[in-house]
Short mmCIF file of the C-alpha atoms (twelve columns), coordinates in Angstrom:
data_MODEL
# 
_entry.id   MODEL 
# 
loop_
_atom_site.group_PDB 
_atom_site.id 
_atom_site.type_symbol 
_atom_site.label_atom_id 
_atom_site.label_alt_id 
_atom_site.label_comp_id 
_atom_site.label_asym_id 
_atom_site.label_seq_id 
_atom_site.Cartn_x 
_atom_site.Cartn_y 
_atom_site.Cartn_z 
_atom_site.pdbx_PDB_model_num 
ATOM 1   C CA . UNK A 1   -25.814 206.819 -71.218 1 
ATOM 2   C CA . UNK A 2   -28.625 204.901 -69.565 1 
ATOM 3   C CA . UNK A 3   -30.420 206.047 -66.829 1 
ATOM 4   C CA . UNK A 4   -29.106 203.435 -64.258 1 
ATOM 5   C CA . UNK A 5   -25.798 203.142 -66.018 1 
ATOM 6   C CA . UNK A 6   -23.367 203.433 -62.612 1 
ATOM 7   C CA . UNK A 7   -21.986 206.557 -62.836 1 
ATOM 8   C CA . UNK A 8   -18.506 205.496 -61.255 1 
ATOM 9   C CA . UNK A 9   -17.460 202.808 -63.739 1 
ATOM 10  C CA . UNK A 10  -20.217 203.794 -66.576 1 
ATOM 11  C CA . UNK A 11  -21.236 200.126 -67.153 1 
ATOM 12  C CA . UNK A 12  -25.044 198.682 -66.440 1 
ATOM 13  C CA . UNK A 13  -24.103 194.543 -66.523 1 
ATOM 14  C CA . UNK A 14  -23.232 194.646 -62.590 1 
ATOM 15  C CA . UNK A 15  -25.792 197.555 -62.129 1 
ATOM 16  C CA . UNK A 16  -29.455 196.008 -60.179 1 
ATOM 17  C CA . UNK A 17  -31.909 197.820 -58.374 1 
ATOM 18  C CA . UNK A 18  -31.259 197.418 -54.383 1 
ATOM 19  C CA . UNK A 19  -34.334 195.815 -53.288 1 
ATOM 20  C CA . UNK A 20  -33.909 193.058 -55.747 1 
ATOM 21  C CA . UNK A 21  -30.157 192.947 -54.340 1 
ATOM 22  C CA . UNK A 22  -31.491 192.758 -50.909 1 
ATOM 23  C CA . UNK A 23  -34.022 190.276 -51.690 1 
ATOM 24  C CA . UNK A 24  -31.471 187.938 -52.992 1 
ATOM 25  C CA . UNK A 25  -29.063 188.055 -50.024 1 
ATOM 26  C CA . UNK A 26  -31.974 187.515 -47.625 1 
ATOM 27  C CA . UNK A 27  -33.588 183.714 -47.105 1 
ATOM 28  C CA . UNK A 28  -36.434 182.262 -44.880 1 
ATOM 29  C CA . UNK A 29  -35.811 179.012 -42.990 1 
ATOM 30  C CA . UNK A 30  -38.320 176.624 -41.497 1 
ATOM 31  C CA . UNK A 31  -38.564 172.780 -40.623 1 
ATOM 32  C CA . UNK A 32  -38.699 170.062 -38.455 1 
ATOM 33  C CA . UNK A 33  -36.863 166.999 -37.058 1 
ATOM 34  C CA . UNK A 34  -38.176 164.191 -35.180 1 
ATOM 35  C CA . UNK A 35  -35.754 162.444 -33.304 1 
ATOM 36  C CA . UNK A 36  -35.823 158.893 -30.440 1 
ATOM 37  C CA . UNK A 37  -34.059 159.378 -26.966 1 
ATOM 38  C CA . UNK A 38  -33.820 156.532 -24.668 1 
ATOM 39  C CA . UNK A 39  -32.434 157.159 -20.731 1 
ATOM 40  C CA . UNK A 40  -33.240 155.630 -17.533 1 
ATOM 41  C CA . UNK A 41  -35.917 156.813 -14.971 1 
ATOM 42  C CA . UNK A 42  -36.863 155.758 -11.644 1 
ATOM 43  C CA . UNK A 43  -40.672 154.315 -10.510 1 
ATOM 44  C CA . UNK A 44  -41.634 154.446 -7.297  1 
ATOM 45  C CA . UNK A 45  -41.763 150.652 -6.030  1 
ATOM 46  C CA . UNK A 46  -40.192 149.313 -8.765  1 
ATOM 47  C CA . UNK A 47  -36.543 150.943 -9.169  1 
ATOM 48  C CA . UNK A 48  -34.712 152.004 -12.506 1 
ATOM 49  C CA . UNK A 49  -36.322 151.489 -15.779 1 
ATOM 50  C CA . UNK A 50  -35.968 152.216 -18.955 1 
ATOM 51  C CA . UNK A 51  -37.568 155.039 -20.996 1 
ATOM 52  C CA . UNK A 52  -37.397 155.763 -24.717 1 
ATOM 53  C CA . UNK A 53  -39.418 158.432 -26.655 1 
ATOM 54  C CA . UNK A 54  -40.143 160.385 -29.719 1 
ATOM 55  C CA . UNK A 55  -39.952 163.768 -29.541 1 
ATOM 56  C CA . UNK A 56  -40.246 166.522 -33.071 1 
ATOM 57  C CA . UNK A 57  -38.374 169.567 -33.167 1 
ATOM 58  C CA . UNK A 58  -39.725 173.037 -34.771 1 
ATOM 59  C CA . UNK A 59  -37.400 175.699 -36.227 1 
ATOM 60  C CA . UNK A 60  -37.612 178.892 -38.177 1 
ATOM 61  C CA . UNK A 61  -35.795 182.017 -39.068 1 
ATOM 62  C CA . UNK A 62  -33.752 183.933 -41.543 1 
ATOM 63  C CA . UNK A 63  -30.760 184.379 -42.593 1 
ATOM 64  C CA . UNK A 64  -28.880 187.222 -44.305 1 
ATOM 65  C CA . UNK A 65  -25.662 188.017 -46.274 1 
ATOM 66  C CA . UNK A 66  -23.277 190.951 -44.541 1 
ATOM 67  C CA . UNK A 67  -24.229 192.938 -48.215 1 
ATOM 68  C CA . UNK A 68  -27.726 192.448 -47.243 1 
ATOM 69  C CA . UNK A 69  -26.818 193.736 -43.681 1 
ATOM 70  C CA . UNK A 70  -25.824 196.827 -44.968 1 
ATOM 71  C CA . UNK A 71  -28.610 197.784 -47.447 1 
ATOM 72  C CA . UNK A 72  -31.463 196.732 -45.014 1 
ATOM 73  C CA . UNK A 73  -34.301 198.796 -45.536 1 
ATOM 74  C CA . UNK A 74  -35.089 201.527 -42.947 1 
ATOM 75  C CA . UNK A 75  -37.550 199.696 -40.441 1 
ATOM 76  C CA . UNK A 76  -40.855 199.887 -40.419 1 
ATOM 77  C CA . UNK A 77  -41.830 202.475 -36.832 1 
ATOM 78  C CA . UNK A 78  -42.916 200.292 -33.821 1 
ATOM 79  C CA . UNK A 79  -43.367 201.831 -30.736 1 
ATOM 80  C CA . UNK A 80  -41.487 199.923 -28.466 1 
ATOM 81  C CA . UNK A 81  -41.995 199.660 -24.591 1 
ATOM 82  C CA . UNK A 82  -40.255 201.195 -21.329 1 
ATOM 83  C CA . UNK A 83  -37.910 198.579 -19.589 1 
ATOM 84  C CA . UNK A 84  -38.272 197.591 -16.096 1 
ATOM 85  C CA . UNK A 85  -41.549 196.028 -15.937 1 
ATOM 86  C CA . UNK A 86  -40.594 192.946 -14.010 1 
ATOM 87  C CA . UNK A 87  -38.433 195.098 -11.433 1 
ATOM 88  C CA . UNK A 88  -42.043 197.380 -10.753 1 
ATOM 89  C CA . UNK A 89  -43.678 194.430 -10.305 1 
ATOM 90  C CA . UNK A 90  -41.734 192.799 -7.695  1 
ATOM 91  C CA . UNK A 91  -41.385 196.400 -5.919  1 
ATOM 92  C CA . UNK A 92  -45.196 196.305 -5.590  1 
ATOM 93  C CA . UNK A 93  -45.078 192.639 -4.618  1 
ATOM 94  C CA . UNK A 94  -42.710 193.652 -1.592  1 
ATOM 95  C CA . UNK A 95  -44.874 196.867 -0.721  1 
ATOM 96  C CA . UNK A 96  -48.335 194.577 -0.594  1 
ATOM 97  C CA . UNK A 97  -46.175 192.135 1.338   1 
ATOM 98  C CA . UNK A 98  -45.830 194.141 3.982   1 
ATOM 99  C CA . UNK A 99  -48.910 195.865 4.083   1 
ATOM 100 C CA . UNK A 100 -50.224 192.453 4.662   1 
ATOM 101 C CA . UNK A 101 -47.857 191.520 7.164   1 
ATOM 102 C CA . UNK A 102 -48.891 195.262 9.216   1 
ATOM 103 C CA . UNK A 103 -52.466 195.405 8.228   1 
ATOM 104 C CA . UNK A 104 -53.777 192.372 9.923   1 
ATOM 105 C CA . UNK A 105 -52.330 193.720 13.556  1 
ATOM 106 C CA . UNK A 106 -53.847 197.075 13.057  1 
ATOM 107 C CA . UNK A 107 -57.549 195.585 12.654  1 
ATOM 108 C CA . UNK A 108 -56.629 192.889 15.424  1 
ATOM 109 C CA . UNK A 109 -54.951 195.280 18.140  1 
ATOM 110 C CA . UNK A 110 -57.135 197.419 20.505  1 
ATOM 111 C CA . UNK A 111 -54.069 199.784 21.654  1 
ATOM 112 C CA . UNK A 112 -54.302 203.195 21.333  1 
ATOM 113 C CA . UNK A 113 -50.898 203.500 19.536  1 
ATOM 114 C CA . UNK A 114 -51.619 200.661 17.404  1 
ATOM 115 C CA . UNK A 115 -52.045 202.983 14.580  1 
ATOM 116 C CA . UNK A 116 -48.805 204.801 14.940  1 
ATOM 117 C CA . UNK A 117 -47.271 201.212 15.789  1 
ATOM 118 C CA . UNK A 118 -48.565 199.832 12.111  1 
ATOM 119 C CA . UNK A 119 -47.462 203.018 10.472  1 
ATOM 120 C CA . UNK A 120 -43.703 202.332 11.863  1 
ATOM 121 C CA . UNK A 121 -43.628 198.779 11.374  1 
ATOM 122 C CA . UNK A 122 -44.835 199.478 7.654   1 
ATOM 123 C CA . UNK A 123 -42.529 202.302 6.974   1 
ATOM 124 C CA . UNK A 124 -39.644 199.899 8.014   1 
ATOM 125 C CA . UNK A 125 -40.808 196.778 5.845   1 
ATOM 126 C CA . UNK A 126 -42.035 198.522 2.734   1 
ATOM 127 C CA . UNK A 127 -40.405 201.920 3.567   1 
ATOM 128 C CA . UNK A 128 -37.894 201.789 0.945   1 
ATOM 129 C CA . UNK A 129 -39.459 199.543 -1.498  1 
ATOM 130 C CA . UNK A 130 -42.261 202.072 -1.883  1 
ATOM 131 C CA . UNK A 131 -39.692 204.820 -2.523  1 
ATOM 132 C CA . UNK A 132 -38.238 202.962 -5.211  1 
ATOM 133 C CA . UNK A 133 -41.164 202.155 -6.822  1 
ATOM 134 C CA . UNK A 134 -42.468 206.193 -6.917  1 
ATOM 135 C CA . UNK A 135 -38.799 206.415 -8.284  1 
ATOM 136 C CA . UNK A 136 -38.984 203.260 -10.978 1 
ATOM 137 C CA . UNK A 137 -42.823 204.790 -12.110 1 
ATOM 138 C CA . UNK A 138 -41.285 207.997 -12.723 1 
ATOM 139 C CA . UNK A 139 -38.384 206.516 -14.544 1 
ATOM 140 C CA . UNK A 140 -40.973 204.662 -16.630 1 
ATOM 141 C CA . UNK A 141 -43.138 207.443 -17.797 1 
ATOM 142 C CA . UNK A 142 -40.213 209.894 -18.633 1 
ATOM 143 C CA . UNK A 143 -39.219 206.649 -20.643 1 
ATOM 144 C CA . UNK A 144 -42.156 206.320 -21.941 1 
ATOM 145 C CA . UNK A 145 -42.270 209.832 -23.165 1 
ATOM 146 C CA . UNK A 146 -39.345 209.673 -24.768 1 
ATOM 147 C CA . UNK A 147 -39.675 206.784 -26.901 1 
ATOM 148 C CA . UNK A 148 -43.470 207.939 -27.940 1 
ATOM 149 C CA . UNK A 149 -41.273 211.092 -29.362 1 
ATOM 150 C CA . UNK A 150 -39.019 209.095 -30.714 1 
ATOM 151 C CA . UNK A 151 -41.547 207.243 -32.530 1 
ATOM 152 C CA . UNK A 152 -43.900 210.043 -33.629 1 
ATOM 153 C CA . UNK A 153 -40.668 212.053 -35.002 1 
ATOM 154 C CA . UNK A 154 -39.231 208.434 -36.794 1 
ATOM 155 C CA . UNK A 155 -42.847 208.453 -38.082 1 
ATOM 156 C CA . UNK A 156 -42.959 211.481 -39.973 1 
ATOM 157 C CA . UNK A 157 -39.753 210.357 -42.141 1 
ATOM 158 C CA . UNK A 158 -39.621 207.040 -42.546 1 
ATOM 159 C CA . UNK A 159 -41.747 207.166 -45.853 1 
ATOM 160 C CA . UNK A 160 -39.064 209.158 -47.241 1 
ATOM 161 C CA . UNK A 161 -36.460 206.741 -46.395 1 
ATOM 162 C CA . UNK A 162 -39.015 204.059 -47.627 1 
ATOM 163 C CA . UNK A 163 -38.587 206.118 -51.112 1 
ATOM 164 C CA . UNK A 164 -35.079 206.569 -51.025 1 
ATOM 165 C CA . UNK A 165 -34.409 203.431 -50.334 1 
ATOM 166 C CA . UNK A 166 -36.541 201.688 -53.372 1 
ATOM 167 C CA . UNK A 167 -35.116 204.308 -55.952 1 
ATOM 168 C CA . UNK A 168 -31.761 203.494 -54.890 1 
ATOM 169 C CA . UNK A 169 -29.158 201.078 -57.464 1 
ATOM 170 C CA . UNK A 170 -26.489 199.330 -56.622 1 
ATOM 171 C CA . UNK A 171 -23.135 198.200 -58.783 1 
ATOM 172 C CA . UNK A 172 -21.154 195.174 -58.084 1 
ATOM 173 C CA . UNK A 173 -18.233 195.917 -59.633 1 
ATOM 174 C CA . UNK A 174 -18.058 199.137 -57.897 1 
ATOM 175 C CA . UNK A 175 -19.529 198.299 -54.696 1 
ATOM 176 C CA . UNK A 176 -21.180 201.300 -54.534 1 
ATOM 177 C CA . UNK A 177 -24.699 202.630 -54.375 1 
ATOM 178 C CA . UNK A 178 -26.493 205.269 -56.447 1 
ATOM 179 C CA . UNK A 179 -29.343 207.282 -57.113 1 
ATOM 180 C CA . UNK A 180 -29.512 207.938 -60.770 1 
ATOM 181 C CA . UNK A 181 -30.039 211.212 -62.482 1 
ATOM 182 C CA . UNK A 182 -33.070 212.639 -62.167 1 
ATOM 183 C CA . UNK A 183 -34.740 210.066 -60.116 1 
ATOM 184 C CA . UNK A 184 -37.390 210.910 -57.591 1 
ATOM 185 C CA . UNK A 185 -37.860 214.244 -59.457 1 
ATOM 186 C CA . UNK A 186 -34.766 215.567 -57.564 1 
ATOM 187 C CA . UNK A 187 -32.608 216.410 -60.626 1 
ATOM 188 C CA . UNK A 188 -29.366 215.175 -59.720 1 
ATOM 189 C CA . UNK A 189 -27.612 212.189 -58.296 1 
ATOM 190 C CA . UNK A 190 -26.350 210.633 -55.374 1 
ATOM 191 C CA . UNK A 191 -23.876 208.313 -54.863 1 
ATOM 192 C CA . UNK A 192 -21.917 206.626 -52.138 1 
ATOM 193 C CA . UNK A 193 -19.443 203.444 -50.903 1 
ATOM 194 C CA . UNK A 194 -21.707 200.593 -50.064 1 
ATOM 195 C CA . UNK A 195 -20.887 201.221 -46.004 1 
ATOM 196 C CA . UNK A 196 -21.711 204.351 -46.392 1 
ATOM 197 C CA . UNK A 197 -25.406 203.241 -47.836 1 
ATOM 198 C CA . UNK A 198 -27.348 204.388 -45.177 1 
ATOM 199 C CA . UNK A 199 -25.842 207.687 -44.897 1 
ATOM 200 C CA . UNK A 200 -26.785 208.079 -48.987 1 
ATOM 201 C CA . UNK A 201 -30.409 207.299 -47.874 1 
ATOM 202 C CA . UNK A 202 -30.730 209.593 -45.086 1 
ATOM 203 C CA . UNK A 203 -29.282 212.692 -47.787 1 
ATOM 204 C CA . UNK A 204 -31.550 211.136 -50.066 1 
ATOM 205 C CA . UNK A 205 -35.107 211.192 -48.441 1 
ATOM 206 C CA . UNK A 206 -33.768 215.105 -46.858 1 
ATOM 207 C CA . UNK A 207 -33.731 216.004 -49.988 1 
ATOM 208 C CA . UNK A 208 -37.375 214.482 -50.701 1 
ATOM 209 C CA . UNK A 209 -38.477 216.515 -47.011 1 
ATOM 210 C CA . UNK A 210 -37.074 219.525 -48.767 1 
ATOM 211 C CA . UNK A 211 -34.327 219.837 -46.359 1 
ATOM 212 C CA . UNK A 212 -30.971 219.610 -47.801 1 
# 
């Protein structure tokens, strides 16, 4: 029996390599249209008018089959970023706001209290807007910590799935995936129902790690 022969059906006709499968069901996409609107507009002094232009369209993208869905290969790590930028920012904007609203009464007033005054005034305005911004920065870096984990442990075995996935077959009559005998220096096989593809890559590339 060949190598690559499936070993569920024992036939190598339907039997191709899953990258090759996956590079199949996957396409690229990208164009353009040019197209002529007309309307009406309005000119100051003169009234209605017409207007007619060109205007050219760009698109792009991909496209992919539901088996190509489900063989994808493991993705390359990215370290991706906390959320909640944009709600930090307009925290800060809203504690600067009304240190400028205090701040120019504190170096204007000559009362003794004026001090204690701005202080009050301050705490009121930006009082709770600079608590939950401590609170939001906090939030972000124990984010931020976690994902950097996430990403340094993803790191350390995504080459593995890399491997596992290449070495990986794939029949069509069967609809199942396989690692043939002896592949990857292993020295047995693997195989699994095409939904259950990832799981079959995750045994596979522990067994590369040495832990299964």
């Amino acid at each position: 029996m060949s190598r690559i022969d499936c070993p569920q059906c024992g036939t190598l006709d339907q039997v191709s390599s899953v990258p090759s499968v996956y590079e199949s069901q996957t396409s690229t996409y990208s164009g353009q249209s040019t197209g002529f609107s007309s309307g009406v507009g309005y000119a100051r002094g003169v009234g209605p008018v017409s207007t007619f232009g060109r205007s050219t369209v760009y698109t792009s993208g991909s496209t992919s089959s539901r088996l190509a869905d489900q063989i994808a290969p493991p993705p390359v790590p990215r370290l991706a970023r906390p959320g909640g930028g944009c709600g930090l920012a307009i925290l800060v904007a809203f504690v600067l706001g009304a240190a400028v609203i205090v701040l120019p009464a504190l170096l204007t007033s000559n009362e003794p209290d004026a001090l204690r005054s701005s202080l009050l005034v301050f705490g009121l305005l930006g009082g709770p807007f600079l608590i939950a911004t401590v609170a939001l920065t906090l939030k972000r870096a124990k984010e931020r910590r976690r994902l950097r984990r996430e990403f340094q442990e993803y790191s350390v075995v995504q080459p593995s799935l890399a491997t596992a996935w290449s070495a990986t077959y794939l029949c069509r009559r069967c609809h199942v995936a396989f690692l043939p005998e002896g592949a990857l220096g292993l020295g047995g096989s693997a195989m699994a129902p095409v939904p259950a593809f990832r799981t079959l890559v995750e045994t596979v590339a522990r067994r590369l790690r040495g832990e299964a």
